[in-house]
C-alpha positions as CSV (number, residue, x, y, z in Angstrom):
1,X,22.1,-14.0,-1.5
2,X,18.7,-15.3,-2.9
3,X,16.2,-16.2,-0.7
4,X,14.4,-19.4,-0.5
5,X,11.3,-20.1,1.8
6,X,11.6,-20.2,5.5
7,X,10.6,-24.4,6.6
8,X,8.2,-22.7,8.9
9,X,6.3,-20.5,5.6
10,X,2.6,-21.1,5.4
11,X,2.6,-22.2,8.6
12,X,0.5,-21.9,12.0
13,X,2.1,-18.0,13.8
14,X,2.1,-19.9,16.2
15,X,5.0,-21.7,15.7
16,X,7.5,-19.0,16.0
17,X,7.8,-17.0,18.8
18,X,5.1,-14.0,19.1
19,X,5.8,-10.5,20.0
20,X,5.6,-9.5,23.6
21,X,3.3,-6.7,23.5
22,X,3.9,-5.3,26.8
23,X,7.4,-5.0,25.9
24,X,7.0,-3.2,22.3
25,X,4.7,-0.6,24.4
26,X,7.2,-0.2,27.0
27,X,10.1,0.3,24.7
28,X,7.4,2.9,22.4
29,X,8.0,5.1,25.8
30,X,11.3,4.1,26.7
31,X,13.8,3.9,24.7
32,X,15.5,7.5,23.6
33,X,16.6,7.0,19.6
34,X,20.2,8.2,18.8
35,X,19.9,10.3,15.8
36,X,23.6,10.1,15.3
37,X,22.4,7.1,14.5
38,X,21.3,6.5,11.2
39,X,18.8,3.8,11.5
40,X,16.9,5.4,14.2
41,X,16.7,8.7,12.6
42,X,13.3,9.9,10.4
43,X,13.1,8.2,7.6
44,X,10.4,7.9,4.7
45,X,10.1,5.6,2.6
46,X,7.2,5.5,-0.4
47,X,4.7,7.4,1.6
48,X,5.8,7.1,5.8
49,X,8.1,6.6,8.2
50,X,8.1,2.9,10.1
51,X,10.1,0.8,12.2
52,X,9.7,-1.0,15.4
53,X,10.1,0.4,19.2
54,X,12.3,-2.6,20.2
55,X,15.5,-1.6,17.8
56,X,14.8,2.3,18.5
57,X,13.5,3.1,14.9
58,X,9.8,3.9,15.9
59,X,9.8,5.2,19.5
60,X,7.5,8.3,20.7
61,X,10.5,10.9,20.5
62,X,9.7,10.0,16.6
63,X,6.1,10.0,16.5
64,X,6.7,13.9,18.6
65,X,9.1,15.4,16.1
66,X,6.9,14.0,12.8
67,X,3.8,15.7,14.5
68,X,5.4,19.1,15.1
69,X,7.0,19.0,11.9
70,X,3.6,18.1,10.4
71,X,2.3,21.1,12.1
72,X,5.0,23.1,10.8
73,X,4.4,22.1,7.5
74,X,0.2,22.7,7.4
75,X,1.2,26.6,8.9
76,X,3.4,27.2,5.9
77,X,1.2,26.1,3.6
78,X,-1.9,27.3,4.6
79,X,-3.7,24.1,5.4
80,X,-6.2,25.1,8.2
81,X,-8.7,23.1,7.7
82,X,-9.6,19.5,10.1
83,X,-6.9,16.7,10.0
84,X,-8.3,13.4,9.9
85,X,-6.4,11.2,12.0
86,X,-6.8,7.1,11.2
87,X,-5.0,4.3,12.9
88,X,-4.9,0.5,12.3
89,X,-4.9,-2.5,14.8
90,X,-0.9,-2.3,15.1
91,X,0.2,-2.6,19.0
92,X,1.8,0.4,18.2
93,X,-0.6,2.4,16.5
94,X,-2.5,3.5,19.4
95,X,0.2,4.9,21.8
96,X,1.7,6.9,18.7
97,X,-2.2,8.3,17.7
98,X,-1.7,9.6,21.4
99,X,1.6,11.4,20.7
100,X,0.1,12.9,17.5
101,X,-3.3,14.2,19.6
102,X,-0.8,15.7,21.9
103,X,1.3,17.4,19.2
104,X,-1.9,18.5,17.2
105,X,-4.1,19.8,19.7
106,X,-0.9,21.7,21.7
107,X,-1.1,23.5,18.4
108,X,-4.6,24.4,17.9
109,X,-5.0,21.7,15.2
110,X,-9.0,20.6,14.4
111,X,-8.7,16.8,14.8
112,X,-11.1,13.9,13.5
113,X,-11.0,10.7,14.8
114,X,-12.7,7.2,14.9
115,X,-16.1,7.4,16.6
116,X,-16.0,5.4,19.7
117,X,-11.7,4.6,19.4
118,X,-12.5,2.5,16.1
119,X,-9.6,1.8,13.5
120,X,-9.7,3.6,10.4
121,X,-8.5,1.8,7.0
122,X,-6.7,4.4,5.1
123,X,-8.9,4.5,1.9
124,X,-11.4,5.8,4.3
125,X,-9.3,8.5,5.5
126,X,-8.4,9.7,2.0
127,X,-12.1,9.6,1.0
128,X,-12.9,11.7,4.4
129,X,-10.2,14.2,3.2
130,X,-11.4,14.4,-0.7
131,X,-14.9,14.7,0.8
132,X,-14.5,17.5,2.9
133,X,-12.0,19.7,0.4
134,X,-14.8,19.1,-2.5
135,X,-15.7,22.6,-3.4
136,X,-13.6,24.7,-0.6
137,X,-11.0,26.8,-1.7
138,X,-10.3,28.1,1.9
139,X,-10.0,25.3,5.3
140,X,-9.0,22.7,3.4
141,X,-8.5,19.3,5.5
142,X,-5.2,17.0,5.0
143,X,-4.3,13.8,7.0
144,X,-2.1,11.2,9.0
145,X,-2.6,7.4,9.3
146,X,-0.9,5.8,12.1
147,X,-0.2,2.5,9.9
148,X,3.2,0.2,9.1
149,X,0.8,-1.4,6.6
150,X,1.6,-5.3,6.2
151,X,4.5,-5.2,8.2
152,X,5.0,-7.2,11.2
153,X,3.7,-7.0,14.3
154,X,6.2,-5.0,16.1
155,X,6.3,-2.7,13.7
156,X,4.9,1.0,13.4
157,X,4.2,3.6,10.7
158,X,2.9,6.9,10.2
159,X,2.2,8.6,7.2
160,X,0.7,12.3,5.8
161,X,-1.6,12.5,3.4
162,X,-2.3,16.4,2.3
163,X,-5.5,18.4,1.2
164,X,-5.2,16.5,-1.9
165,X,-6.0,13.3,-0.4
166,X,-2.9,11.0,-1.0
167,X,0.2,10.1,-0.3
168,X,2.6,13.2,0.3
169,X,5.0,13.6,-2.8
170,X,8.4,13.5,-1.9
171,X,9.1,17.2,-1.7
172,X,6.7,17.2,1.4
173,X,7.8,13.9,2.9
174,X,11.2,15.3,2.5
175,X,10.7,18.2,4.3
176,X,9.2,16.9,6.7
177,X,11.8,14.2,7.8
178,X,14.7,16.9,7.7
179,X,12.8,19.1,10.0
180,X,11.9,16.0,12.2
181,X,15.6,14.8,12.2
182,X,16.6,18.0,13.1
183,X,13.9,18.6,16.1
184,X,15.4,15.0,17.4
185,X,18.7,16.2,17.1
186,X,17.5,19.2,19.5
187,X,16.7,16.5,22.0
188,X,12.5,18.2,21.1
189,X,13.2,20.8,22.7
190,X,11.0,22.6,19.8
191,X,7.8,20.0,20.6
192,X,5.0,21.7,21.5
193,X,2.4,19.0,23.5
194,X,-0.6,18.9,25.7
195,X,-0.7,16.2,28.1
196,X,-2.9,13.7,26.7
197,X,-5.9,14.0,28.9
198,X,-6.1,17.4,27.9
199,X,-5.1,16.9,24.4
200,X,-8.0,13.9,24.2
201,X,-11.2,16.8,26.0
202,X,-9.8,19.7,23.7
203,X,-12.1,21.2,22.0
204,X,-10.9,20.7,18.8
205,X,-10.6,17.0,19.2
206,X,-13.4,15.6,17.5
207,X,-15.3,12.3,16.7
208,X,-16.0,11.5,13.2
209,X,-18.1,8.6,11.7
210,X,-15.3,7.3,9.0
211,X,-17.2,4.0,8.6
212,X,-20.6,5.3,7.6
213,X,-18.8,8.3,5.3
214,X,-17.7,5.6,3.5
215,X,-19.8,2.9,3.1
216,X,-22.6,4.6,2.4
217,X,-20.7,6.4,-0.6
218,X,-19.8,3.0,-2.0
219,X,-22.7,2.6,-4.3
220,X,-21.1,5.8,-6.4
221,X,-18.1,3.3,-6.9
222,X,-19.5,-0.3,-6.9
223,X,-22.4,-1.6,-9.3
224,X,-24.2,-3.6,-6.0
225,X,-27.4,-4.6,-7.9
226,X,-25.6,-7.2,-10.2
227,X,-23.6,-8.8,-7.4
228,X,-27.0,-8.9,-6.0
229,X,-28.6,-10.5,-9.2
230,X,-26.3,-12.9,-9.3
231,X,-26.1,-14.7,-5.8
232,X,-22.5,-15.3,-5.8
233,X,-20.6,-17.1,-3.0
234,X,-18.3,-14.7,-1.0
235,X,-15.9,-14.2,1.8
236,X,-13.8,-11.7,3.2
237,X,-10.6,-12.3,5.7
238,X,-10.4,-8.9,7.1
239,X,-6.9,-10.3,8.7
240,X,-7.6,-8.6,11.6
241,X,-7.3,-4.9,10.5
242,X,-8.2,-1.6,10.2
243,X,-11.7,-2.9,8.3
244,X,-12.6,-5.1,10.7
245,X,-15.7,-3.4,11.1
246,X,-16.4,-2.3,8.0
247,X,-17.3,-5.4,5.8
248,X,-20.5,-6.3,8.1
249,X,-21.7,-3.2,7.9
250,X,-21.3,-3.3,3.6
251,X,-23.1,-6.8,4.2
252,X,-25.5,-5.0,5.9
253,X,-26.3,-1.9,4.1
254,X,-25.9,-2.9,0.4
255,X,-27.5,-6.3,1.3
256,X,-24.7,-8.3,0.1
257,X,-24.4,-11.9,1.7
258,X,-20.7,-13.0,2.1
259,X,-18.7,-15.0,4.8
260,X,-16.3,-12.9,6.9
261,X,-13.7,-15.3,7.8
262,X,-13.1,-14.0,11.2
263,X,-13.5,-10.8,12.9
264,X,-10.7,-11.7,15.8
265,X,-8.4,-8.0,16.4
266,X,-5.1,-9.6,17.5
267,X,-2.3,-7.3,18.2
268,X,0.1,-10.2,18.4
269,X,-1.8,-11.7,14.8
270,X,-1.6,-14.9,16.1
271,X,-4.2,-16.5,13.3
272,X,-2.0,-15.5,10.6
273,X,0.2,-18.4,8.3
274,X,3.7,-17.2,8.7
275,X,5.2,-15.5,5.3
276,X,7.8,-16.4,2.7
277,X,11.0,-15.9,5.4
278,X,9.1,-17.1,8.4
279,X,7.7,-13.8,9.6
280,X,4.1,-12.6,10.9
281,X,3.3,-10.1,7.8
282,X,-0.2,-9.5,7.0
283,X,0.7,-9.5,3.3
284,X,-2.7,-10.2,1.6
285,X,-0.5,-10.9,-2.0
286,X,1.6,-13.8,-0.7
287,X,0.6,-17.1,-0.6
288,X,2.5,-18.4,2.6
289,X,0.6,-15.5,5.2
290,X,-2.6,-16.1,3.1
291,X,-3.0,-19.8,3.6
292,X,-6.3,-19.4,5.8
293,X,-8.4,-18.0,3.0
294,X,-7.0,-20.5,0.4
295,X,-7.9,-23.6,2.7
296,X,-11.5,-22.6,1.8
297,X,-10.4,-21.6,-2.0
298,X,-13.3,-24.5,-3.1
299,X,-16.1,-22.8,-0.6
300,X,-16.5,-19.3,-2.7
301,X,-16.8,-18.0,-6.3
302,X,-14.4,-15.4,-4.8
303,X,-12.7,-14.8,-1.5
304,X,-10.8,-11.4,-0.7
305,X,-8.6,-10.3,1.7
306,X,-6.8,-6.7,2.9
307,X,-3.9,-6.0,4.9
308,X,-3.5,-4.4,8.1
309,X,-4.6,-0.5,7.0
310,X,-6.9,-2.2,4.5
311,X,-4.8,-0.9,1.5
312,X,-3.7,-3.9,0.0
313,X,-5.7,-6.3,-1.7
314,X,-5.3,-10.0,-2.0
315,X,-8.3,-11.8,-4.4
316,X,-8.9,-15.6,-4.0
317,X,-10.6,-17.4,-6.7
318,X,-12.1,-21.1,-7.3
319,X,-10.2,-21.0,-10.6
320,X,-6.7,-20.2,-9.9
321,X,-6.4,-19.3,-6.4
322,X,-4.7,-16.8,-4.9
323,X,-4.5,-14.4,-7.9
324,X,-0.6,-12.9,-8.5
325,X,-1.3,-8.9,-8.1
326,X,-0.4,-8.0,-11.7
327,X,-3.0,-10.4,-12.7
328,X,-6.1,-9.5,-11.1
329,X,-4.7,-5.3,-12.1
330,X,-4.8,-6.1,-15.9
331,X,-8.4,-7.9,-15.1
332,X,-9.6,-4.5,-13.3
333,X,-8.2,-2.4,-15.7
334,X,-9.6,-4.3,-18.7
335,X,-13.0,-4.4,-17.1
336,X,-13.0,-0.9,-16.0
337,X,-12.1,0.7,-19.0
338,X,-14.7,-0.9,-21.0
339,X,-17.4,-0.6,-18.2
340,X,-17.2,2.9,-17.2
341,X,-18.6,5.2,-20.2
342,X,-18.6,8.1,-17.9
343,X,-14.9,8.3,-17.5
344,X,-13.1,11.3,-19.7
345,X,-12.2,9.5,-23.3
346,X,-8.5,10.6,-22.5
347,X,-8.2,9.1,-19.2
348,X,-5.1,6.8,-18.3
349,X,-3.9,4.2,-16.6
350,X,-1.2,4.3,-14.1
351,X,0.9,1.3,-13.6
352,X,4.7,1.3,-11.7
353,X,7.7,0.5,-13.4
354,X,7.6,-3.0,-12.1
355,X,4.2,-4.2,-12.8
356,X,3.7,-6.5,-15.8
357,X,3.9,-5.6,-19.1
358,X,0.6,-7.3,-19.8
359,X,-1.0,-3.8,-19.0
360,X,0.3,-2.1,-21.6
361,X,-0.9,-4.6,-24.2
362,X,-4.3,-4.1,-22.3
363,X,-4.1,-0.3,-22.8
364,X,-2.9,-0.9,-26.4
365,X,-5.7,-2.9,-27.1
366,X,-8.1,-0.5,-25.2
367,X,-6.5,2.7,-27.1
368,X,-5.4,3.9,-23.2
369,X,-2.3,5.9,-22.8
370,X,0.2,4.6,-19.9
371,X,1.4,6.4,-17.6
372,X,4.1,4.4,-16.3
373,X,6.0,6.0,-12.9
374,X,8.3,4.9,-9.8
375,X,6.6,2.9,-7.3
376,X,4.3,4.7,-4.7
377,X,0.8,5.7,-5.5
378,X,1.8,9.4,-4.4
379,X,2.7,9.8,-8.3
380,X,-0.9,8.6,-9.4
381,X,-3.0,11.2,-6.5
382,X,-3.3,14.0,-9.0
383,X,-4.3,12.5,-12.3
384,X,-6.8,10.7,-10.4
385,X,-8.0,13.8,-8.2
386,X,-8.2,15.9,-11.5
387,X,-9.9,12.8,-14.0
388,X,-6.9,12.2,-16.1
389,X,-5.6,8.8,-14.7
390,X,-9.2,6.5,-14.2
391,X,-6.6,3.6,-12.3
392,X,-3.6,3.6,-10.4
393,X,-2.0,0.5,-9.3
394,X,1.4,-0.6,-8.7
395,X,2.6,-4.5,-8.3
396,X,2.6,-4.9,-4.5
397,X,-1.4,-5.2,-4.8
398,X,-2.4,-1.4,-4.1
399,X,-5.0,-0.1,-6.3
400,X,-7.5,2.3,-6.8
401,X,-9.8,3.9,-9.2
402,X,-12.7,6.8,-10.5
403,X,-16.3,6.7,-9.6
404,X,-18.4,5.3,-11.3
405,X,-19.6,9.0,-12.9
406,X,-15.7,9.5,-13.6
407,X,-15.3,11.3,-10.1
408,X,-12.6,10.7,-7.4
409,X,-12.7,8.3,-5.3
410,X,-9.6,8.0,-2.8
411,X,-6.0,9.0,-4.1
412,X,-4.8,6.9,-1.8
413,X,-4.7,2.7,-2.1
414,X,-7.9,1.1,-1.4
415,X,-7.9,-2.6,-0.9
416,X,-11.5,-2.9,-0.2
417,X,-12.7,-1.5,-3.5
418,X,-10.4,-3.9,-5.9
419,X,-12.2,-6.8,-3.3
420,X,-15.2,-5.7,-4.3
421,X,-15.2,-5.0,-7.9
422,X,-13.9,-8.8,-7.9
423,X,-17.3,-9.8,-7.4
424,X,-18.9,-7.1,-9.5
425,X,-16.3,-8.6,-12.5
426,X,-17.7,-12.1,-11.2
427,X,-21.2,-11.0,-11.3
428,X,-21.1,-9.1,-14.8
429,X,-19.3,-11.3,-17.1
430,X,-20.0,-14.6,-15.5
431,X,-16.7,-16.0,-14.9
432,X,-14.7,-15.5,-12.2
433,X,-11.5,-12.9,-12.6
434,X,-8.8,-16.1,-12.5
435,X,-11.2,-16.9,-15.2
436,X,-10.9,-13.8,-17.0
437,X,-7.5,-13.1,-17.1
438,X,-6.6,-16.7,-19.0
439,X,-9.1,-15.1,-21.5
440,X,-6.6,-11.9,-21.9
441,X,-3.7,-14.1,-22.0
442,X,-5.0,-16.1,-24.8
443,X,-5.8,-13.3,-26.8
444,X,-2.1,-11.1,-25.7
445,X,0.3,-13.8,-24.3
446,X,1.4,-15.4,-20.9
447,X,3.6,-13.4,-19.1
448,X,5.2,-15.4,-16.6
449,X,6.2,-13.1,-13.9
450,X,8.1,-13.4,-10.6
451,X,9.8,-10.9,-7.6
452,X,13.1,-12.7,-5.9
453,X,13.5,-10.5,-2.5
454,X,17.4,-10.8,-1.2
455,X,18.8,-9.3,1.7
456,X,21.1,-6.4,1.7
457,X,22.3,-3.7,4.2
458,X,21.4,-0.1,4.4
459,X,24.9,0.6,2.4
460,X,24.3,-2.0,-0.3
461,X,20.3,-0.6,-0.5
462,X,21.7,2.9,-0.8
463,X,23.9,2.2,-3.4
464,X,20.8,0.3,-5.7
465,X,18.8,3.4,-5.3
466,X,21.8,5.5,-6.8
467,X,22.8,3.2,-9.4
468,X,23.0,4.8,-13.0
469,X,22.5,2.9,-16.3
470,X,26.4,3.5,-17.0
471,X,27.0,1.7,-14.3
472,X,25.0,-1.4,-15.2
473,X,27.5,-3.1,-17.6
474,X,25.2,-5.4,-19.7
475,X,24.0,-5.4,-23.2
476,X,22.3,-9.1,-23.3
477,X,19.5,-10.2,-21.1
478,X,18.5,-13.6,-21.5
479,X,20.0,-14.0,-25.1
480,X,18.4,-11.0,-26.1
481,X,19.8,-7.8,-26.9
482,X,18.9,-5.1,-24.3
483,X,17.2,-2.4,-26.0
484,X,16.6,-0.3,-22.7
485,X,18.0,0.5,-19.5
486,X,16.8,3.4,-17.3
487,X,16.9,4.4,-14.0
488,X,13.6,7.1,-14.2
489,X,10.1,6.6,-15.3
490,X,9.3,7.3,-18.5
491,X,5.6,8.5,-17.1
492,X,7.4,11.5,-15.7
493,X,11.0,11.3,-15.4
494,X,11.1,10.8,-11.9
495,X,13.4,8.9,-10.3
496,X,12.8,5.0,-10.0
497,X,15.3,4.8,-7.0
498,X,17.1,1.6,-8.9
499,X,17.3,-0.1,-12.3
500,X,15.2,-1.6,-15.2
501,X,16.4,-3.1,-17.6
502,X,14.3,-4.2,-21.2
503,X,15.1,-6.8,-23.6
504,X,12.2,-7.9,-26.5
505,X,10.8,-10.7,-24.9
506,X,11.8,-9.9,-21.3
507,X,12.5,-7.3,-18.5
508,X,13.8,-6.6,-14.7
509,X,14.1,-4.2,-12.1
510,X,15.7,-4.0,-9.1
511,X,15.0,-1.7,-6.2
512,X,15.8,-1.5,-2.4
513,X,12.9,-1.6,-0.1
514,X,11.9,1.0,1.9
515,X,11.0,-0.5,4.9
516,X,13.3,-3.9,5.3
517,X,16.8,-4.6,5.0
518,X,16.1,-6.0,1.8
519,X,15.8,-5.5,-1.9
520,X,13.7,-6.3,-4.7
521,X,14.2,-7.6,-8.5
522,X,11.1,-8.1,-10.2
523,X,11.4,-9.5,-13.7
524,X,9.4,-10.8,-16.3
525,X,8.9,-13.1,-19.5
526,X,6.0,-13.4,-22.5
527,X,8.8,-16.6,-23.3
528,X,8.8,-19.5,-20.8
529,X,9.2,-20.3,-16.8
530,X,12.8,-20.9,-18.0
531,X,13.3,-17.6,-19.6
532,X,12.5,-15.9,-16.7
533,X,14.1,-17.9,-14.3
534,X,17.3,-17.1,-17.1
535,X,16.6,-13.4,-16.4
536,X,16.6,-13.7,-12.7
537,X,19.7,-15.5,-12.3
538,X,21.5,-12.8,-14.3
539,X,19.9,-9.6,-12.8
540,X,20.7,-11.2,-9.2
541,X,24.4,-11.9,-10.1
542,X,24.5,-8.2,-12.1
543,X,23.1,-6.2,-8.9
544,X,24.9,-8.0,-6.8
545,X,28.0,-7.9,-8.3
546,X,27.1,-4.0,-7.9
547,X,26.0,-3.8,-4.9
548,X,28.7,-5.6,-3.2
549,X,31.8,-3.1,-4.5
């Protein structure tokens, strides 16, 4: 069930067939999903709800019900402040911002969005939220990106972030998708919309400058006069998304000089490489979509990349190259934690259940608690709204972080500010981050690390999430005894929605994804390449001898 690398993977888009635009925008109108159905009912994953027009899983009749049940939602709990409303360069992200507008403004909803139709990365959306709530007890703002993140190109996503600027928990998003379900399964009879015309010349529709909110507040998180100092060569490969526009105009205003790859907006993304299974993914951690930047690896001291919303990071250095996530996250969090004096003395870092153990020997040697939770930075938003968490960061290359005073920044991922901090890290201790984490490993160990993704059906994926650890017959991993097996974090005992499994020397998890028919075992070693591939043979036969029952 393992899978190996598509012939086509690194290669030109170009080469497999590209989506037909006009037809993904038709079918967003056309096509009526069942919601007997189960895969074209509401569902939300780690923070949204996404799918693609063409198999009936992201159609308008979803984008309608979300938005009224969104509206429901804010009139329940009191949330009557602006909604900032973001969307990325998806084909699809533009006709569903125009079923929200018509949802929101039907019900009297102030909305904020891009000045002049621009996209809006959704760090910049959580910052606009955090921004307006700071000191208001009453009107307090909350938000929606219209945003599949990496996903392909006929994909769509939408997500809600509330007053406290991240991801909604999973009591929200829940609540939410039952009342959507259930407004779909009324055939939206219970939607309340303006045509969009109207909806677009409301009064309550609003621009709002995002990009300059932002960038001008970037000095509070970034240390620009020592990337300044040191006259570093850098690039950025916005990969045609929702920060498109925003890098020139960081060049511009805190007068750093870098190269921006390309500033080409393709619906289609046309430019990318094609990704591990011969898909368009604008996956800024994997080295087969992310073979543009690393042709010009040997150009630039360091080279940084975002996905499609901008909240993904992917750093390139001369050193090593394309840098695994969990890598360049124990380099952050080792830099931050000893850079930052104004952050509280008890703050903490939060890392997922599958990112490498390497952070906790950091925090051990940094005298940091861990606060270790499911995947999804939704379980991160309140330590780092209130202080107490000064990083979140989870494997798949999200992250985000304090102010520099120890203030919040987003609570949401931010792939631009992990881009930048590489060449603040480059700037201030003279090597590049590649550079720095060998220096950690030498002084901790060398984890060796890897994340097999196998295909499996909705069942199988549903049967992963609910697996116990009395189900999961194994007591050696590797040759080692197992000395832990748990199915929630031990940050806060919430639910991991699979398995991980600890030995001495090695680990692995496996969990189903929430947006592809596939799942997930991560699994590491501070032993040898072999060890680990050891451990990933015998977790894949395990789950799947599970999973297949």
């Amino acid at each position: 069930m393992a899978i190996t690398l598509h012939p086509l993977a690194g290669k030109s888009a170009t080469l497999a067939p590209l989506v037909d635009i006009d037809r993904l925008i038709a079918a967003y109108h056309e096509i009526r999903p069942d919601p007997a159905l189960a895969a074209q009912r509401v569902s939300f994953g780690t923070s949204g709800h996404r799918g693609s027009s063409l198999h009936g899983s992201f159609n308008q009749a979803h984008v309608l019900a979300i938005s009224q049940a969104i509206c429901e939602y804010r009139a329940q709990a009191g949330i009557d402040g602006p909604l900032f409303l973001g969307i990325d360069t998806h084909a699809l992200s533009q006709p569903a911002q125009d079923s929200v507008l018509e949802v929101l403004a039907a019900h009297g909803v102030e909305v904020r969005i891009a000045r002049d139709a621009g996209y809006t990365p959704t760090p910049a959306v959580s910052h606009a939220i955090l921004n307006w709530n700071r000191g208001r007890e009453r009107g307090l703002a909350d938000g929606i990106v219209v945003t599949p993140s990496h996903n392909p190109p006929e994909d769509g996503g939408i997500k809600y972030n509330p007053p406290n600027g991240g991801p909604a928990d999973t009591a929200v998003t829940r609540a939410i998708q039952e009342r959507a379900n259930a407004l779909l399964a009324d055939g939206l009879r219970q939607v309340r919309r303006l045509p969009l015309a109207q909806a677009r010349s409301a009064t309550t529709t609003r621009e709002f400058d995002f990009l300059s909110s932002y960038v001008e507040d970037l000095g509070a998180l970034i240390d620009f006069e020592s990337i300044r100092s040191a006259a570093l060569r850098l690039a950025v490969d916005p990969l045609g998304g929702a920060g498109v526009a925003y890098w020139p105009r960081i060049a511009e205003r805190w007068r750093i000089d870098f190269d921006i790859v390309s500033s080409e907006v393709d619906p289609r993304f046309a430019f990318m490489s094609l990704d591990w299974d011969g898909r368009v993914r604008m996956d800024p951690s994997s080295p087969p979509a992310m073979q543009r930047l690393l042709a010009l690896r040997d150009r630039y001291d360091v080279a940084m990349a975002c996905d499609t919303d901008h909240d993904r990071h992917g750093i390139v250095t001369r050193s090593v190259g394309l840098m695994p996530a969990n890598h360049y996250l124990a380099v952050m969090i080792d830099y931050l934690f000893r850079e930052r004096g104004q952050w509280r003395s008890d703050a903490a870092i939060g890392k997922t259940v599958v990112s490498s153990a390497i952070i906790d020997r950091v925090a051990q040697r940094l005298g940091r608690r861990i606060f270790e939770t499911p995947v999804g930075l939704k379980w991160f938003a309140a330590g780092l709204f209130d202080g107490s968490l000064g990083f979140g960061g989870e494997e798949s290359a999200g992250a985000t972080f304090l102010r520099r005073d120890g203030g919040v920044w987003t609570t949401d991922k931010d792939g631009i500010a992990p881009g930048l901090l590489a060449a603040e890290i480059s700037a201030r201790r003279g090597r590049d981050p590649g550079e720095c984490y060998a220096a950690l490993c030498a002084e901790l160990g060398t984890p060796f690390f890897d994340r097999v993704d196998a295909l499996a059906t909705r069942e199988q994926k549903a049967r992963l999430s609910a697996l116990t650890p009395q189900q999961l017959a194994i007591t050696t991993l590797a040759g080692e005894p197992v000395t832990q097996v748990f199915d929630r974090a031990p940050g806060n005992d919430a639910a991991i929605g699979g398995i991980k499994v600890v030995a001495r020397n090695g680990w692995f998890a496996a969990r189903p994804s929430g947006t592809e028919d596939i799942y997930k075992i991560y699994a590491e070693s501070f032993c040898s390449q072999q060890h680990l591939a050891t451990i990933l043979g015998e977790a894949q036969a395990v789950v799947d001898g599970v999973i297949a029952a």
